[in-house]
N, C-alpha and C positions, 0 to 999 in steps of 0.2 A: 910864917909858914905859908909858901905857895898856895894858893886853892887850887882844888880838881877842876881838870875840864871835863866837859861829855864826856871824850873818852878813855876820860883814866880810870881805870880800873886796879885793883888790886894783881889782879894775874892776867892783866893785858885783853880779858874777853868783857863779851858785849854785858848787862846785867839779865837776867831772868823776865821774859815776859811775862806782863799779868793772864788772868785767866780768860776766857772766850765772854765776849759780852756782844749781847744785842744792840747795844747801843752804840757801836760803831758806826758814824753817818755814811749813806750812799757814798762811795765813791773818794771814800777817804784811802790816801795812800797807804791802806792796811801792810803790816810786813807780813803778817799770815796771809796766805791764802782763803775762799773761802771754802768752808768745811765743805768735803762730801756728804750726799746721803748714806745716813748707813743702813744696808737692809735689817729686814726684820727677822728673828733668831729663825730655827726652823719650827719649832713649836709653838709659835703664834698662829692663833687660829681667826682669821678674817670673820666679821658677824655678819650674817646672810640676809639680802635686803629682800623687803617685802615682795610679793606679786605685783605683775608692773601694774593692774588693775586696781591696785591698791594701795597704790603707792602714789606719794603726796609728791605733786610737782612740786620742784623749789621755785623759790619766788625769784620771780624775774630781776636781774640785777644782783645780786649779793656775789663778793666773792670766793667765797666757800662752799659754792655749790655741788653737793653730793652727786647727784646723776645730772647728766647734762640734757638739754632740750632734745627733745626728739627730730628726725631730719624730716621727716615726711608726716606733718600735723595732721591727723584725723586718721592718718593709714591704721586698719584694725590690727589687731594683734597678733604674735604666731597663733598657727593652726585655726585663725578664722578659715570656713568654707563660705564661700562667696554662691547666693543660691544661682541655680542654674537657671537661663533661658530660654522657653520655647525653641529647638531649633527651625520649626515650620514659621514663623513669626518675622516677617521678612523687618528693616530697621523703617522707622517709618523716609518719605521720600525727602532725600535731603539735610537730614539733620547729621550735625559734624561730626558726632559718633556714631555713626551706621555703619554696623559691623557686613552689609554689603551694597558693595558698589554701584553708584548712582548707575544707573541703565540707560546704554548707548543710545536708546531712541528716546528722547527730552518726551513726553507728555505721557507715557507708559510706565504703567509702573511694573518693579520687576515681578518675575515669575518665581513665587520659592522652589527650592528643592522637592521632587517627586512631585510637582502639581502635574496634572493630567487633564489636558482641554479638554472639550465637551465632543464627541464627534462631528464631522459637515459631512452633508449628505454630497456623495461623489457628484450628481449632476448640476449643483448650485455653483456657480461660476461668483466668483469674490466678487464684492461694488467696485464699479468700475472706478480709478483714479485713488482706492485705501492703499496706505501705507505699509501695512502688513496683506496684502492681497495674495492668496494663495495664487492664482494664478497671475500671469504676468501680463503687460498692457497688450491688447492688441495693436497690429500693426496700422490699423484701418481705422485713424481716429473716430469717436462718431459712434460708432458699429461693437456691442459689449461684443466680447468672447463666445462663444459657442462651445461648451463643454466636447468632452469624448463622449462617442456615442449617440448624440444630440438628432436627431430624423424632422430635416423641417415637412409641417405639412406640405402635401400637394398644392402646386397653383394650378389653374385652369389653363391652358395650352392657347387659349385666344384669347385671355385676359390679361393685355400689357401693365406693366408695371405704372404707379403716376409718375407723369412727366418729371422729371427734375429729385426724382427722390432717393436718397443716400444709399437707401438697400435696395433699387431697381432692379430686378430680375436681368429686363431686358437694357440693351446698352442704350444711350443718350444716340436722339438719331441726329443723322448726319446735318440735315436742314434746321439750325435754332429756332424755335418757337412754333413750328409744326410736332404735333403727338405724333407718338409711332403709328404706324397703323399693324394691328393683329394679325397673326393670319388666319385667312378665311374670310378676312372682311371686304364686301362688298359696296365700296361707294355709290352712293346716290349717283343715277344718270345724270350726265351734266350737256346742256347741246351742244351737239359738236357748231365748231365755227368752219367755214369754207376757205383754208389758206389765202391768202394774198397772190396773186401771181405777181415773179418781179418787174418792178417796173421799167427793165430796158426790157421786157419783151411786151409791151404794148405799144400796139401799132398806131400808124398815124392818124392824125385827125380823132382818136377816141380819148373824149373827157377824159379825168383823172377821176379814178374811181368804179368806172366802168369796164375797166380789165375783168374783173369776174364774170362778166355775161359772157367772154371772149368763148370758153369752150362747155358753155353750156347754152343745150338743147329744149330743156322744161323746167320749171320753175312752179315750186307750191305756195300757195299765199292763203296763210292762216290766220283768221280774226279771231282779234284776243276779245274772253269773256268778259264780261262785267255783270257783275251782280244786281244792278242799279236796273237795269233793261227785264229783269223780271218784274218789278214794282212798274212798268211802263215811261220810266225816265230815260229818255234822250240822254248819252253819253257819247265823246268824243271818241270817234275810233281809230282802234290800232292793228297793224299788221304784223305777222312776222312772215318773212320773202324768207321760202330755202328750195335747195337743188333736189335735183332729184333722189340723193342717199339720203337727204335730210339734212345737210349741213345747213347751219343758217347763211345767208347771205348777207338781209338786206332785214331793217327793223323802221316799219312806216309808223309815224304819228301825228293825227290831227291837230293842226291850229284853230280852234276856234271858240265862243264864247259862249258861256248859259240861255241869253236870248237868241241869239242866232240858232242854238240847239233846239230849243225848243220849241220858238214860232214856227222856220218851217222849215223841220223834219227833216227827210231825206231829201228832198230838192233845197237844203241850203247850200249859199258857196263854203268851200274849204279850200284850204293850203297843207296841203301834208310835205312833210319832212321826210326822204327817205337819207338812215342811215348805213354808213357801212361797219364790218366789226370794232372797228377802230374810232368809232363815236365821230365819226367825218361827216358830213351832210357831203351826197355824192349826186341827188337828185332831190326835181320841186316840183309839186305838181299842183296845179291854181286855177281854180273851178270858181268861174263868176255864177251871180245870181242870175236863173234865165228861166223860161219855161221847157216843159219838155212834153208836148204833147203837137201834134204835127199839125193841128188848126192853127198856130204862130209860125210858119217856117222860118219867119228873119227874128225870133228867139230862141233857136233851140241850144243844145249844151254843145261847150266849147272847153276842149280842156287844154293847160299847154304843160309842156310838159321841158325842165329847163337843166342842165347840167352843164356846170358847173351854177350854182345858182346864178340866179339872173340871166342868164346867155337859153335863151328857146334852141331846141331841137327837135321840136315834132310837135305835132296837134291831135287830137284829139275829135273829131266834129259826129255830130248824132243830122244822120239824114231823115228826110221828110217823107214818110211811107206810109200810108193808111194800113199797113196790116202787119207787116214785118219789122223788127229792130234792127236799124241796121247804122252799121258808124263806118265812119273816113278815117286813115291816117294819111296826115300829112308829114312831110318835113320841115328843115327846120324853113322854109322859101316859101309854106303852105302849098307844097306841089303835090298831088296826090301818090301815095304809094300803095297802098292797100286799102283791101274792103273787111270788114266785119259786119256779118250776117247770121240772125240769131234764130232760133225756131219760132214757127206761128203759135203753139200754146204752150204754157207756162208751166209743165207737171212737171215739178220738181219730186213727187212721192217716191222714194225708193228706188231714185234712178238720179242720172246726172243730166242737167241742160247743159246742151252745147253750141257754144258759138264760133261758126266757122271762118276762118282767116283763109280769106283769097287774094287772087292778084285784081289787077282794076277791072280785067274782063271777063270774072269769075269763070275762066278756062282751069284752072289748079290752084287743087287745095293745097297750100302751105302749112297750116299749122290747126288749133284752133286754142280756145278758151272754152272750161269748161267749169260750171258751178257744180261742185258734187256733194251727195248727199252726205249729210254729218249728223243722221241720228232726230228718232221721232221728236224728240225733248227738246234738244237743240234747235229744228227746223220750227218750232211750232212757238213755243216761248221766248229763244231771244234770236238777236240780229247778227250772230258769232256764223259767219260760212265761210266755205273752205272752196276755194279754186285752183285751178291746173293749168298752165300755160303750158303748149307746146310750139315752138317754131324749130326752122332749121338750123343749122348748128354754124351755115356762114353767113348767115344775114347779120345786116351792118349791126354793131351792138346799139346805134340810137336806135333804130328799131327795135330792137327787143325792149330797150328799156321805154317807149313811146307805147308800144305793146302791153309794159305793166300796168304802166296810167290808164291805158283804154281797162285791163280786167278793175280797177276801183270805181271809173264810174260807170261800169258794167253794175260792179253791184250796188253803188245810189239811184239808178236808174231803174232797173227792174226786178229788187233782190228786198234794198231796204223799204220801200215804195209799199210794196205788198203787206210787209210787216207792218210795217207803220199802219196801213188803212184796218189792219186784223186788230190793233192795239185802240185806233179808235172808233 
């Protein structure tokens, strides 16, 4: 008898499959399908799980895990209330949860809700250069603001502002490094000086320097004080030469030495210096050592008188007269020009001595020289006198200025002489 194959069958169909088994291996070419789930009847009742408070995590890892991990670890439960925050309580500055935002100015910290600054008093003007400054920079670096309202005190109406100072009342003046002057202020007298005349209008043959005598007529010669001539010490003297308004002209100063001053006196020789405003030596006048009393005729005083230095233009000569003082000018050839002829007694008390300037034949009087009085203290104590020149207003200018040299040792001759014998 033939055997069965596989698929023989009795009635030509497949055989009966066994019943459903677990132990089917993965992935075996099952001819079943595999089973659906079937649900659960309608009268199955699900068992109610604990409170999640009290209900037992399952352990990490197992496959049959009943509830599954939670998504957000440590998050509290339903219906936790979360307590509330201060809202005045600003977050502190900087930290990554700060429920408000870092504040636009970095070193400030913020301002909470409903704060309320403290009042500022309306006339208190912010520090100058703060960053929250209620008021705004002024424009005048230097210089705070000046509130509304603001009354500066009174300044004084002649009290200028200091020189160079930021708030000056007054403006910077115009000349750098001179103050303003106030008004109402009155500067110290200062002497006036005697213009220059120009020098294309001086005429021919007159020194340089001697343009000023040109259109003056008299001439004041003031001896300067010294203090030293009250203690009875011999000191070198000075003049100041001015015109007639007082301009100064001319500024005379003695050359000479402590022993020469003092051995002897008013009849020592001198060299004076006459300047002009301009610090020029314009004239020299050189008084040798001689006698002067008319028992020597061939020593009496010689004076010369030189401008431009070193070049002579006039002399000087004291004549020989038992009762009268009387001097020569010469020129610059020692030719005679004029006489000077002084009074027979000496009263200088509260009046002026005068010494008359004539021509050679004492026919007209030209001018004179006059010592005038300068005060009881002064005439009595020191050697400080004051003289007056007058001459014509066309005489040659050497002569006038030959003429100043005769008024100095007019007064070494019979002026300091007197004082000096009173002193010893």
């Amino acid at each position: 008898m033939a055997s069965k194959g596989h698929g023989d069958t009795d009635s030509g169909r497949l055989p009966p499959a066994p019943a459903y088994s677990k132990e089917v291996p993965p992935g075996h070419n099952a001819v079943y399908p595999v089973p659906t789930v079937v649900p659960p009847p309608p009268s199955y009742l699900t068992p109610s799980a604990p409170p999640v408070h009290m209900m037992m995590s399952a352990s990490l890892g197992p496959l049959n895990t009943v509830y599954p991990a939670p998504t957000n670890p440590g998050f509290p439960p339903p219906g936790y209330v979360t307590p509330s925050a201060p809202p005045m309580m600003p977050a502190p500055f900087g930290h990554p949860n700060a429920v408000y935002p870092a504040p636009t100015n970095p070193g400030i910290p913020p301002v909470p809700p409903g704060y309320v600054p403290p009042p500022v008093p309306a006339i208190m003007p912010a520090p100058f250069g703060h960053p929250n400054a209620v008021y705004p920079t002024p424009t005048n670096p230097g210089i705070p603001p000046v509130p509304p309202g603001y009354v500066p005190p009174p300044v004084p109406a002649i009290m200028p502002a200091p020189f160079g100072h930021p708030n000056a009342v007054y403006p910077t003046p115009t000349n750098p490094g001179i103050p303003p002057v106030p008004p109402g202020y009155v500067p110290p007298p200062v002497p006036a000086m005697m213009p220059a005349p120009p020098p294309d209008l001086r005429p021919t043959g007159c020194p340089p320097g001697l343009e000023y005598l040109i259109h003056v007529d008299q001439l004041l010669v003031h001896q300067t004080f010294h203090l030293a001539e009250l203690l009875g010490w011999e000191v070198r003297n000075s003049y100041n030469v001015k015109n007639s308004i007082g301009q100064q002209v001319f500024l005379a100063e003695e050359e000479n030495n402590c022993c020469t001053l003092q051995c002897f006196g008013p009849s020592r020789p001198f060299t004076f210096h006459i300047q002009d405003n301009l610090g020029q030596e314009v004239l020299t006048l050189t008084r040798p050592l001689a006698c002067s009393y008319c028992c020597f005729p061939c020593c009496l005083q010689d004076l010369e008188v030189q401008s431009p230095p070193g070049i002579p233009i006039g002399y000087v000569v004291q004549e020989c007269h038992p009762f009268l003082p009387k001097l020569t000018v010469l020129n610059e050839r020692r030719q005679p020009q004029l006489r000077i002829k002084g009074p027979l007694f000496f009263c200088s008390c509260c009046r002026d001595v005068t010494f008359e300037v004539k021509t050679l034949d004492d026919s007209m009087l030209i001018g004179h020289i006059s010592k005038q009085w300068s005060g009881f203290l002064r005439e009595v104590y020191t050697d400080a006198d004051h003289f007056g020149i007058v001459f014509p207003m066309d005489l040659d200018v050497k002569m006038k200025a030959v003429l100043l040299g005769a008024c100095f040792l007019i007064d070494f001759l019979y002026f300091e002489e007197r004082k000096g014998d009173k002193k010893h």
